[in-house]
N, C-alpha and C positions, 0 to 999 in steps of 0.2 A: 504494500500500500504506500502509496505517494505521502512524505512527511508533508506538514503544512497546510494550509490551504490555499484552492485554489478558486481563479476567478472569469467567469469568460463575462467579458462586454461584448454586448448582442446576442446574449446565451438565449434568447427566447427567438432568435431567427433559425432559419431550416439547419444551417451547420455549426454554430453555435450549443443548439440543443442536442442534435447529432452526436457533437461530441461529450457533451455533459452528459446524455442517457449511458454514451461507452463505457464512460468512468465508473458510474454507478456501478451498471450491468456490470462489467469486467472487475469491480472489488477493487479497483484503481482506486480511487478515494471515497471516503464513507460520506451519506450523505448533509451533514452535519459541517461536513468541510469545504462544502461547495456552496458558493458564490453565484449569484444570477445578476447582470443588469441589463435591463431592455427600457425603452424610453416612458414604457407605460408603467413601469414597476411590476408588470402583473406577466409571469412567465406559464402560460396553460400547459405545455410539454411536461410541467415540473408538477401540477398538480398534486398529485400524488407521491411525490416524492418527498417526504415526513424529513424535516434536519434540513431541506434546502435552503439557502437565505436567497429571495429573490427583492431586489432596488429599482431606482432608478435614479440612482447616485453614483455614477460609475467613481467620483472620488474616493464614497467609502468604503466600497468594494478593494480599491488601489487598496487603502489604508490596514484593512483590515488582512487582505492576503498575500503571500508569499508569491504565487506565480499567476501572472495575470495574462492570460489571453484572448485577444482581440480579436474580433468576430463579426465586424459590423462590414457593411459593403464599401466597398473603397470610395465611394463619393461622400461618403461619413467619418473619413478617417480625421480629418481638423476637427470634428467637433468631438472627440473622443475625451478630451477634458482630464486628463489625470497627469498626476506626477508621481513617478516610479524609479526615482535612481537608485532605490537600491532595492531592485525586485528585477526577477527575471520576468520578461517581456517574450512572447510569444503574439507572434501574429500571424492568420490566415487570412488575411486580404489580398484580394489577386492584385498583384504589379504595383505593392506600394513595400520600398524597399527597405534593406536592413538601417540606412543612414536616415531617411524618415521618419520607421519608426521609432529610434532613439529622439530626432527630434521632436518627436510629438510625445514622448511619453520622459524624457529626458533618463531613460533608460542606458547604461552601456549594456548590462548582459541582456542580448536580442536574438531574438532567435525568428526567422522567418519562413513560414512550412506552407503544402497545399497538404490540404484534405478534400474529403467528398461529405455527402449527405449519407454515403455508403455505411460511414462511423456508426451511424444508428443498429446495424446491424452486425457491426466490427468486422466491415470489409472493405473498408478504405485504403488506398496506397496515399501514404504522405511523407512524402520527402522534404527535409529541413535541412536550414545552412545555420551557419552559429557566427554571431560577431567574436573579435577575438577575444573579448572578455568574458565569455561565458568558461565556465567551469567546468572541471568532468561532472562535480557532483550535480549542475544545472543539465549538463547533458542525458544522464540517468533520468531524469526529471520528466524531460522532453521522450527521451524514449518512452516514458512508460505510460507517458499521456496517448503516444502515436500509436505505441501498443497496442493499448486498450479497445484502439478504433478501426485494427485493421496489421497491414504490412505497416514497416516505415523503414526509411533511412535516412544516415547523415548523409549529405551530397558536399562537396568539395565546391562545384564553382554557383555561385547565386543567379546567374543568368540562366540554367539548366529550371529553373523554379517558374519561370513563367511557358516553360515547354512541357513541364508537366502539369501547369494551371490548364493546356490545351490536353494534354494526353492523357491523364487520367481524373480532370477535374468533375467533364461532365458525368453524372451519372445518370439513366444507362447513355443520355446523348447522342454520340456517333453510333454506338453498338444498336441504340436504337434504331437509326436513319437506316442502316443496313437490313434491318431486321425489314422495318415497314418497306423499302423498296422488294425483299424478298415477297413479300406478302404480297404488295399489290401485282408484285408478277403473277404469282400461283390464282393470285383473283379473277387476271387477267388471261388465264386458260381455264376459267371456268370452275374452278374450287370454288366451295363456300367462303364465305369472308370467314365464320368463326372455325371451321376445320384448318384454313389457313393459318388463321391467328396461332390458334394451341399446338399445331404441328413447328411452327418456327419459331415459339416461345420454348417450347422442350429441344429443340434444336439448339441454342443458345444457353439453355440453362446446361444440359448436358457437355457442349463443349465449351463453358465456363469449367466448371469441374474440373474436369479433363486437364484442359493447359493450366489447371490453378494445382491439382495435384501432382502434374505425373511430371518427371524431372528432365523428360527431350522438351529444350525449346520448339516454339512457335514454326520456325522455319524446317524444323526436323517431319513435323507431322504434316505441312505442305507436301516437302521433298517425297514422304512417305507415299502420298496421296498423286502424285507426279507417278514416282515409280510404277504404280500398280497400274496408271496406265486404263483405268475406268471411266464410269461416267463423271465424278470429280474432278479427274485431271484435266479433262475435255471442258469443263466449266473452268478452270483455275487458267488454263492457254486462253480459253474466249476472254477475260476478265482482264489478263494482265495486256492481251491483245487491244483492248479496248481503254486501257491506260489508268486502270484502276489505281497501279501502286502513285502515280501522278497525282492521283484529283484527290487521293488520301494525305498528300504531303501538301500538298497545295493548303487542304481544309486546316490542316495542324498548323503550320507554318500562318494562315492568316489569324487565326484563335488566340496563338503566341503573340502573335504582333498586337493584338486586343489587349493581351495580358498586360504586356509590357505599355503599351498605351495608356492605363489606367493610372500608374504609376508617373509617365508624365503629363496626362491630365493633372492628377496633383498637382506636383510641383511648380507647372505654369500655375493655375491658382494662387499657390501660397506666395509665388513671388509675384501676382497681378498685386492680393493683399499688401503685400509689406510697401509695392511700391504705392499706392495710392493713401497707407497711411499717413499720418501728420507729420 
């Protein structure tokens, strides 16, 4: 169990609570330790959850807890109101960076991660980068928050952070777009819409599993599926034919550039502020 307490601002939005239910669920911290701040004070996610403290004071949330994580959408990240220099800072907002959010929170130990909505379920990938002053024993900290909600890891360079804001942010997202183009084709030879639905809903659930359990990468069970030289392969030559691995890298690559966007949307603002100040 996580020492301390902890505190998400914007713990009453979709990934905020996501990851406050993980903690719970996962025995990550008791609920007595956990912090909520949403602008209405009033967190319904948490209902039921007996020992939560839910505000809408995000200062005294700061005040009261040891690691404080940030949860609100990046066009809210100036008005987040707290002073934290000597609290560990975590934030999940898309494309607002490690140097921000120290300035906004006057934070040095920062830590900047992506998660999903997945955390509700503890199947989140969230990758985090650490400014340098963060500690091992603040690193443990963060692991065992990311823990809770899924995969995680440390990542080395901070610019990888908004590639994965595109690659595993949305949940289900792209895997969705795939799914409903599969569907409206099989619709479109005349299947049922709901036959369709539940045949390529189990399709995806089944090879989630799969490449989540079984230890040959993604490209092996391609390669596999090539070999054999079936009616797979024949769909996987039509596909790549047709420029699929293209319009895939294209979608990521403009996502990321979103990500990163958000981040200097910010900082254009903060610096329109200070310049029109007195």
């Amino acid at each position: 169990m996580i020492a301390g307490r902890i505190g998400i601002v914007g713990g009453a939005g979709q990934l905020g609570a996501a990851i406050g239910a993980a903690l719970i669920d996962a025995g990550a911290v008791a609920p007595g330790r956990l912090w909520i701040s949403s602008r209405s004070g009033r967190a319904a996610a948490f209902a039921g959850r007996d020992g939560v403290t839910v505000t809408a004071d995000n200062a005294a949330l700061a005040r009261a807890c040891d690691t404080i994580l940030l949860a609100v959408p990046p066009a809210a990240a100036g008005a987040i109101g707290i002073a934290a220099p000597d609290r560990l800072v975590i934030s999940v907002m898309a494309g607002i960076g490690l140097n921000r959010i120290a300035a906004l929170t006057g934070a040095a130990r920062v830590v900047r991660a992506m998660s999903s909505p997945a955390a509700a379920r503890r199947l989140a990938y969230s990758p985090w980068v650490a400014a340098p002053a963060v500690t091992a024993r603040d690193r443990a900290v963060v692991a065992a928050i990311f823990g809770a909600c899924g995969l995680t890891d440390e990542i080395a360079d901070e610019g990888w952070i908004d590639h994965f804001t595109a690659l595993t942010g949305p949940v289900p997202g792209f895997v969705a777009l795939f799914a409903e183009e599969m569907i409206r084709h099989a619709t479109g030879q005349g299947i049922a819409p709901d036959i369709a639905e539940r045949a390529v809903r189990q399709l995806f659930r089944g090879a989630g599993e799969i490449l989540a359990a079984e230890p040959d990468p993604p490209a092996a069970h391609v390669a596999a599926m090539v070999a054999y030289a079936g009616t797979t392969a024949a769909g996987i030559a039509a596909m790549r034919q047709a420029g699929l691995g293209a319009a895939i890298a294209a979608g990521l690559a403009a996502a990321a550039e979103r990500a990163a966007g958000f981040g200097r949307d910010r900082s254009a603002a903060a610096d329109r502020g200070r310049d029109s100040g007195p």
